[in-house]
LUMGU-149692 format. One record per residue: x, y, z of N, C-alpha, C in turn; residue in one letter. Coordinates in steps of 0.02 Angstrom, whole numbers, plus 32768, in hexadecimal, padded with zeros to 4 digits. Layout:
<sites>
+------+------+------+------+------+------+------+------+------+------+
:  n_u :  n_v :  n_w : ca_u : ca_v : ca_w :  c_u :  c_v :  c_w : resn :
+------+------+------+------+------+------+------+------+------+------+
:    X :    Y :    Z :    X :    Y :    Z :    X :    Y :    Z :    A :
...
+------+------+------+------+------+------+------+------+------+------+
</sites>
This chain:
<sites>
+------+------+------+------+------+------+------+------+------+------+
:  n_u :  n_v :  n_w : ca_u : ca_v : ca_w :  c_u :  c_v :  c_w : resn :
+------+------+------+------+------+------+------+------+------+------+
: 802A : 7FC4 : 8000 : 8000 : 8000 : 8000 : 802C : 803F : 8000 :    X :
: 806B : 8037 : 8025 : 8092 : 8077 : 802D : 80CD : 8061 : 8014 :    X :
: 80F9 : 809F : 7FE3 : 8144 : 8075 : 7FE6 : 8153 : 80AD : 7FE7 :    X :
: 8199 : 80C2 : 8022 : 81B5 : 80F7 : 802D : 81FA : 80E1 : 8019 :    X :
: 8216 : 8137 : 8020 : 8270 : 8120 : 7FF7 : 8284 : 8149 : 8039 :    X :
: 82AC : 8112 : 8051 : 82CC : 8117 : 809E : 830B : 814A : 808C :    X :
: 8314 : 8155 : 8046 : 835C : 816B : 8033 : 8342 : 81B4 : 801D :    X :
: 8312 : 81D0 : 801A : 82F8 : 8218 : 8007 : 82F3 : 8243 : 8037 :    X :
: 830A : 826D : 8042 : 8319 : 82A1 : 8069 : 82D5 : 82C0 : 8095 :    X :
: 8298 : 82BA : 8075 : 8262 : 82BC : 808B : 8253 : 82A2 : 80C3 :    X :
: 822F : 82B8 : 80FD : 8233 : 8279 : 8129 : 8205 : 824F : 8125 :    X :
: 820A : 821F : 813A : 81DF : 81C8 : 8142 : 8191 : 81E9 : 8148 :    X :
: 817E : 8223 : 8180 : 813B : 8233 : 8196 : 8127 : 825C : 8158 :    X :
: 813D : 827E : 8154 : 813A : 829E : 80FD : 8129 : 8273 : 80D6 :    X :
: 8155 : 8255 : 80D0 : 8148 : 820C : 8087 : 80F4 : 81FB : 8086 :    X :
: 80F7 : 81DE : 80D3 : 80AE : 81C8 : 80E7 : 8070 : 81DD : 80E0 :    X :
: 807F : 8221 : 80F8 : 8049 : 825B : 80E5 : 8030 : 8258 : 80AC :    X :
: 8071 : 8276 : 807F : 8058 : 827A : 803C : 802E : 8234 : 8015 :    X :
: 8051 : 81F4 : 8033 : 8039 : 81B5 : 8001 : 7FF4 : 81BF : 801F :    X :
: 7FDA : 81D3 : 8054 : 7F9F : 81BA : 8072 : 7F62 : 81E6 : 804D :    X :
: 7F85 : 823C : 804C : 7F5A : 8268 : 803F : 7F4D : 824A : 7FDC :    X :
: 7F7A : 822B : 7FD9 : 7F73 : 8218 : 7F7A : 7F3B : 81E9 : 7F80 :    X :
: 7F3C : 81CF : 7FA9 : 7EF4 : 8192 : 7FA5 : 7ED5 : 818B : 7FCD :    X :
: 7EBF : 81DB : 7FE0 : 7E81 : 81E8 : 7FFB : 7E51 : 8225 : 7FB7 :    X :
: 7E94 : 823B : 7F96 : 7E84 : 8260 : 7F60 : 7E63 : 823B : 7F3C :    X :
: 7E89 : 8210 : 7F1A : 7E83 : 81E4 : 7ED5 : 7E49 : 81AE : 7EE6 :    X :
: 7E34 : 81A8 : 7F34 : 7DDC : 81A1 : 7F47 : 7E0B : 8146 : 7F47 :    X :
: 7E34 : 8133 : 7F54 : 7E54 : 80D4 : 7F7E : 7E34 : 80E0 : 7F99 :    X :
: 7E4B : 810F : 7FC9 : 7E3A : 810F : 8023 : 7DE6 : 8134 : 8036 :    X :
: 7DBA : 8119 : 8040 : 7D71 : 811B : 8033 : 7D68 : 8155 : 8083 :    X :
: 7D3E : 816E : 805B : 7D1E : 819C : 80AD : 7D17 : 816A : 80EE :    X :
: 7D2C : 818C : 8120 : 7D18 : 8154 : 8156 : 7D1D : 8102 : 8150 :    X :
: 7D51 : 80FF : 8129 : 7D85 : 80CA : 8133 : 7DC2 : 80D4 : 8154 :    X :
: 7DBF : 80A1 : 818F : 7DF9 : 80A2 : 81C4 : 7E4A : 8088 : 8197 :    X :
: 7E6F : 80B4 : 81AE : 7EAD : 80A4 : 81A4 : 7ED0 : 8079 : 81BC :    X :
: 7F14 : 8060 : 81B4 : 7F2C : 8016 : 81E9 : 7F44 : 803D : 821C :    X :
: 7F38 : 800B : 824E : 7F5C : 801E : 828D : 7F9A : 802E : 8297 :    X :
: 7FC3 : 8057 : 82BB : 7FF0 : 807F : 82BA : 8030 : 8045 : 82BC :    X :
: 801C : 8004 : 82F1 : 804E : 7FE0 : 82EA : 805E : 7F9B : 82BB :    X :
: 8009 : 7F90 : 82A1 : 800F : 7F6C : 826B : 803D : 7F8C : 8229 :    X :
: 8035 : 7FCE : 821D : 8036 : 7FEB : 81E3 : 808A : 7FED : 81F0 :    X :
: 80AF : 8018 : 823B : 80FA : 801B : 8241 : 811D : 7FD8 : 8223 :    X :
: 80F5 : 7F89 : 8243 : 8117 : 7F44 : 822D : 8117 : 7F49 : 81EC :    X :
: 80F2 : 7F49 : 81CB : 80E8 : 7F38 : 8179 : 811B : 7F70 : 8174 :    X :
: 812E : 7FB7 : 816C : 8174 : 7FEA : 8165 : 8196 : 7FDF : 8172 :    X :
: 8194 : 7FC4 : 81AF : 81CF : 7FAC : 81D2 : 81EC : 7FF5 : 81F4 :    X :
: 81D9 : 8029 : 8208 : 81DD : 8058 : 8229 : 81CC : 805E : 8268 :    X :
: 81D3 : 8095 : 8283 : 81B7 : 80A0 : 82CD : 8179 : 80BA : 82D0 :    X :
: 815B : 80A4 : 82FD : 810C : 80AF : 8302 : 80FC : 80FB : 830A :    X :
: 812F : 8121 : 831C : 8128 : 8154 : 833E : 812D : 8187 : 82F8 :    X :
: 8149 : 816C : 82D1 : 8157 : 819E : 8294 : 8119 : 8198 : 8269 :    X :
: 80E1 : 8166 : 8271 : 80A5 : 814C : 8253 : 806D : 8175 : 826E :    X :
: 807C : 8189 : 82AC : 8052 : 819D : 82E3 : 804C : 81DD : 82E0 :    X :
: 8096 : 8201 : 82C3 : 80A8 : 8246 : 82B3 : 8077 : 8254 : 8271 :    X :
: 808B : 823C : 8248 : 806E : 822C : 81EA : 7FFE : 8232 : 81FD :    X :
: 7FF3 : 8201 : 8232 : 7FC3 : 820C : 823B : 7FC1 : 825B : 8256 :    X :
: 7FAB : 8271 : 829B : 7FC2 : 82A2 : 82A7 : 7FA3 : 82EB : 8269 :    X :
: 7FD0 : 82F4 : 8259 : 7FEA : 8314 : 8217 : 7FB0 : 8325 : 81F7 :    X :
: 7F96 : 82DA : 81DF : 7F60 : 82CE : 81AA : 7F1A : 82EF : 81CE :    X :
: 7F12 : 82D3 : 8211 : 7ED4 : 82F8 : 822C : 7EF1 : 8339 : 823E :    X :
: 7F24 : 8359 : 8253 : 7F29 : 83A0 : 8249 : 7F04 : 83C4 : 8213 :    X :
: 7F19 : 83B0 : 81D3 : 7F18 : 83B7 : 81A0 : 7ED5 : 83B2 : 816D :    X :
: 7EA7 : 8377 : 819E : 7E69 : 8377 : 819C : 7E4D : 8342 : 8159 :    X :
: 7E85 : 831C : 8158 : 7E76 : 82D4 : 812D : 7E5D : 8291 : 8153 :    X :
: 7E75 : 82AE : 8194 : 7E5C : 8256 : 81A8 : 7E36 : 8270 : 81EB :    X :
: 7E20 : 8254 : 820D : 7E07 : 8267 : 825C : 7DFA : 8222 : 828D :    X :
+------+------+------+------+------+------+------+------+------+------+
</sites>
């Protein structure tokens, strides 16, 4: 669902943001469809939960997800 480039200067929560806000645009990601859980979603990245948690965050700042 997500493929980030660990090697781009961008950061990881950035990366995230953006892939998420693309397919909530492009209508993947359905109204009031739940996202994965912060630590299911870190395993499958293989990241820290906390940088997932940030990326979320962000998005409901931002007023894409709630």
């Amino acid at each position: 669902m997500f493929e980030l480039d660990l090697r781009s200067r961008t950061p990881i929560y950035e990366q995230l943001v953006d892939k998420i806000k693309q397919l909530i645009i492009s209508n993947v990601l359905k109204p009031d469809e739940q996202l994965p859980a912060v630590r299911v979603l870190a395993s499958q990245l293989t990241i820290n939960p906390n940088t997932i948690q940030k990326a979320y965050r962000e998005l409901e700042h931002q007023g894409y997800i709630y």
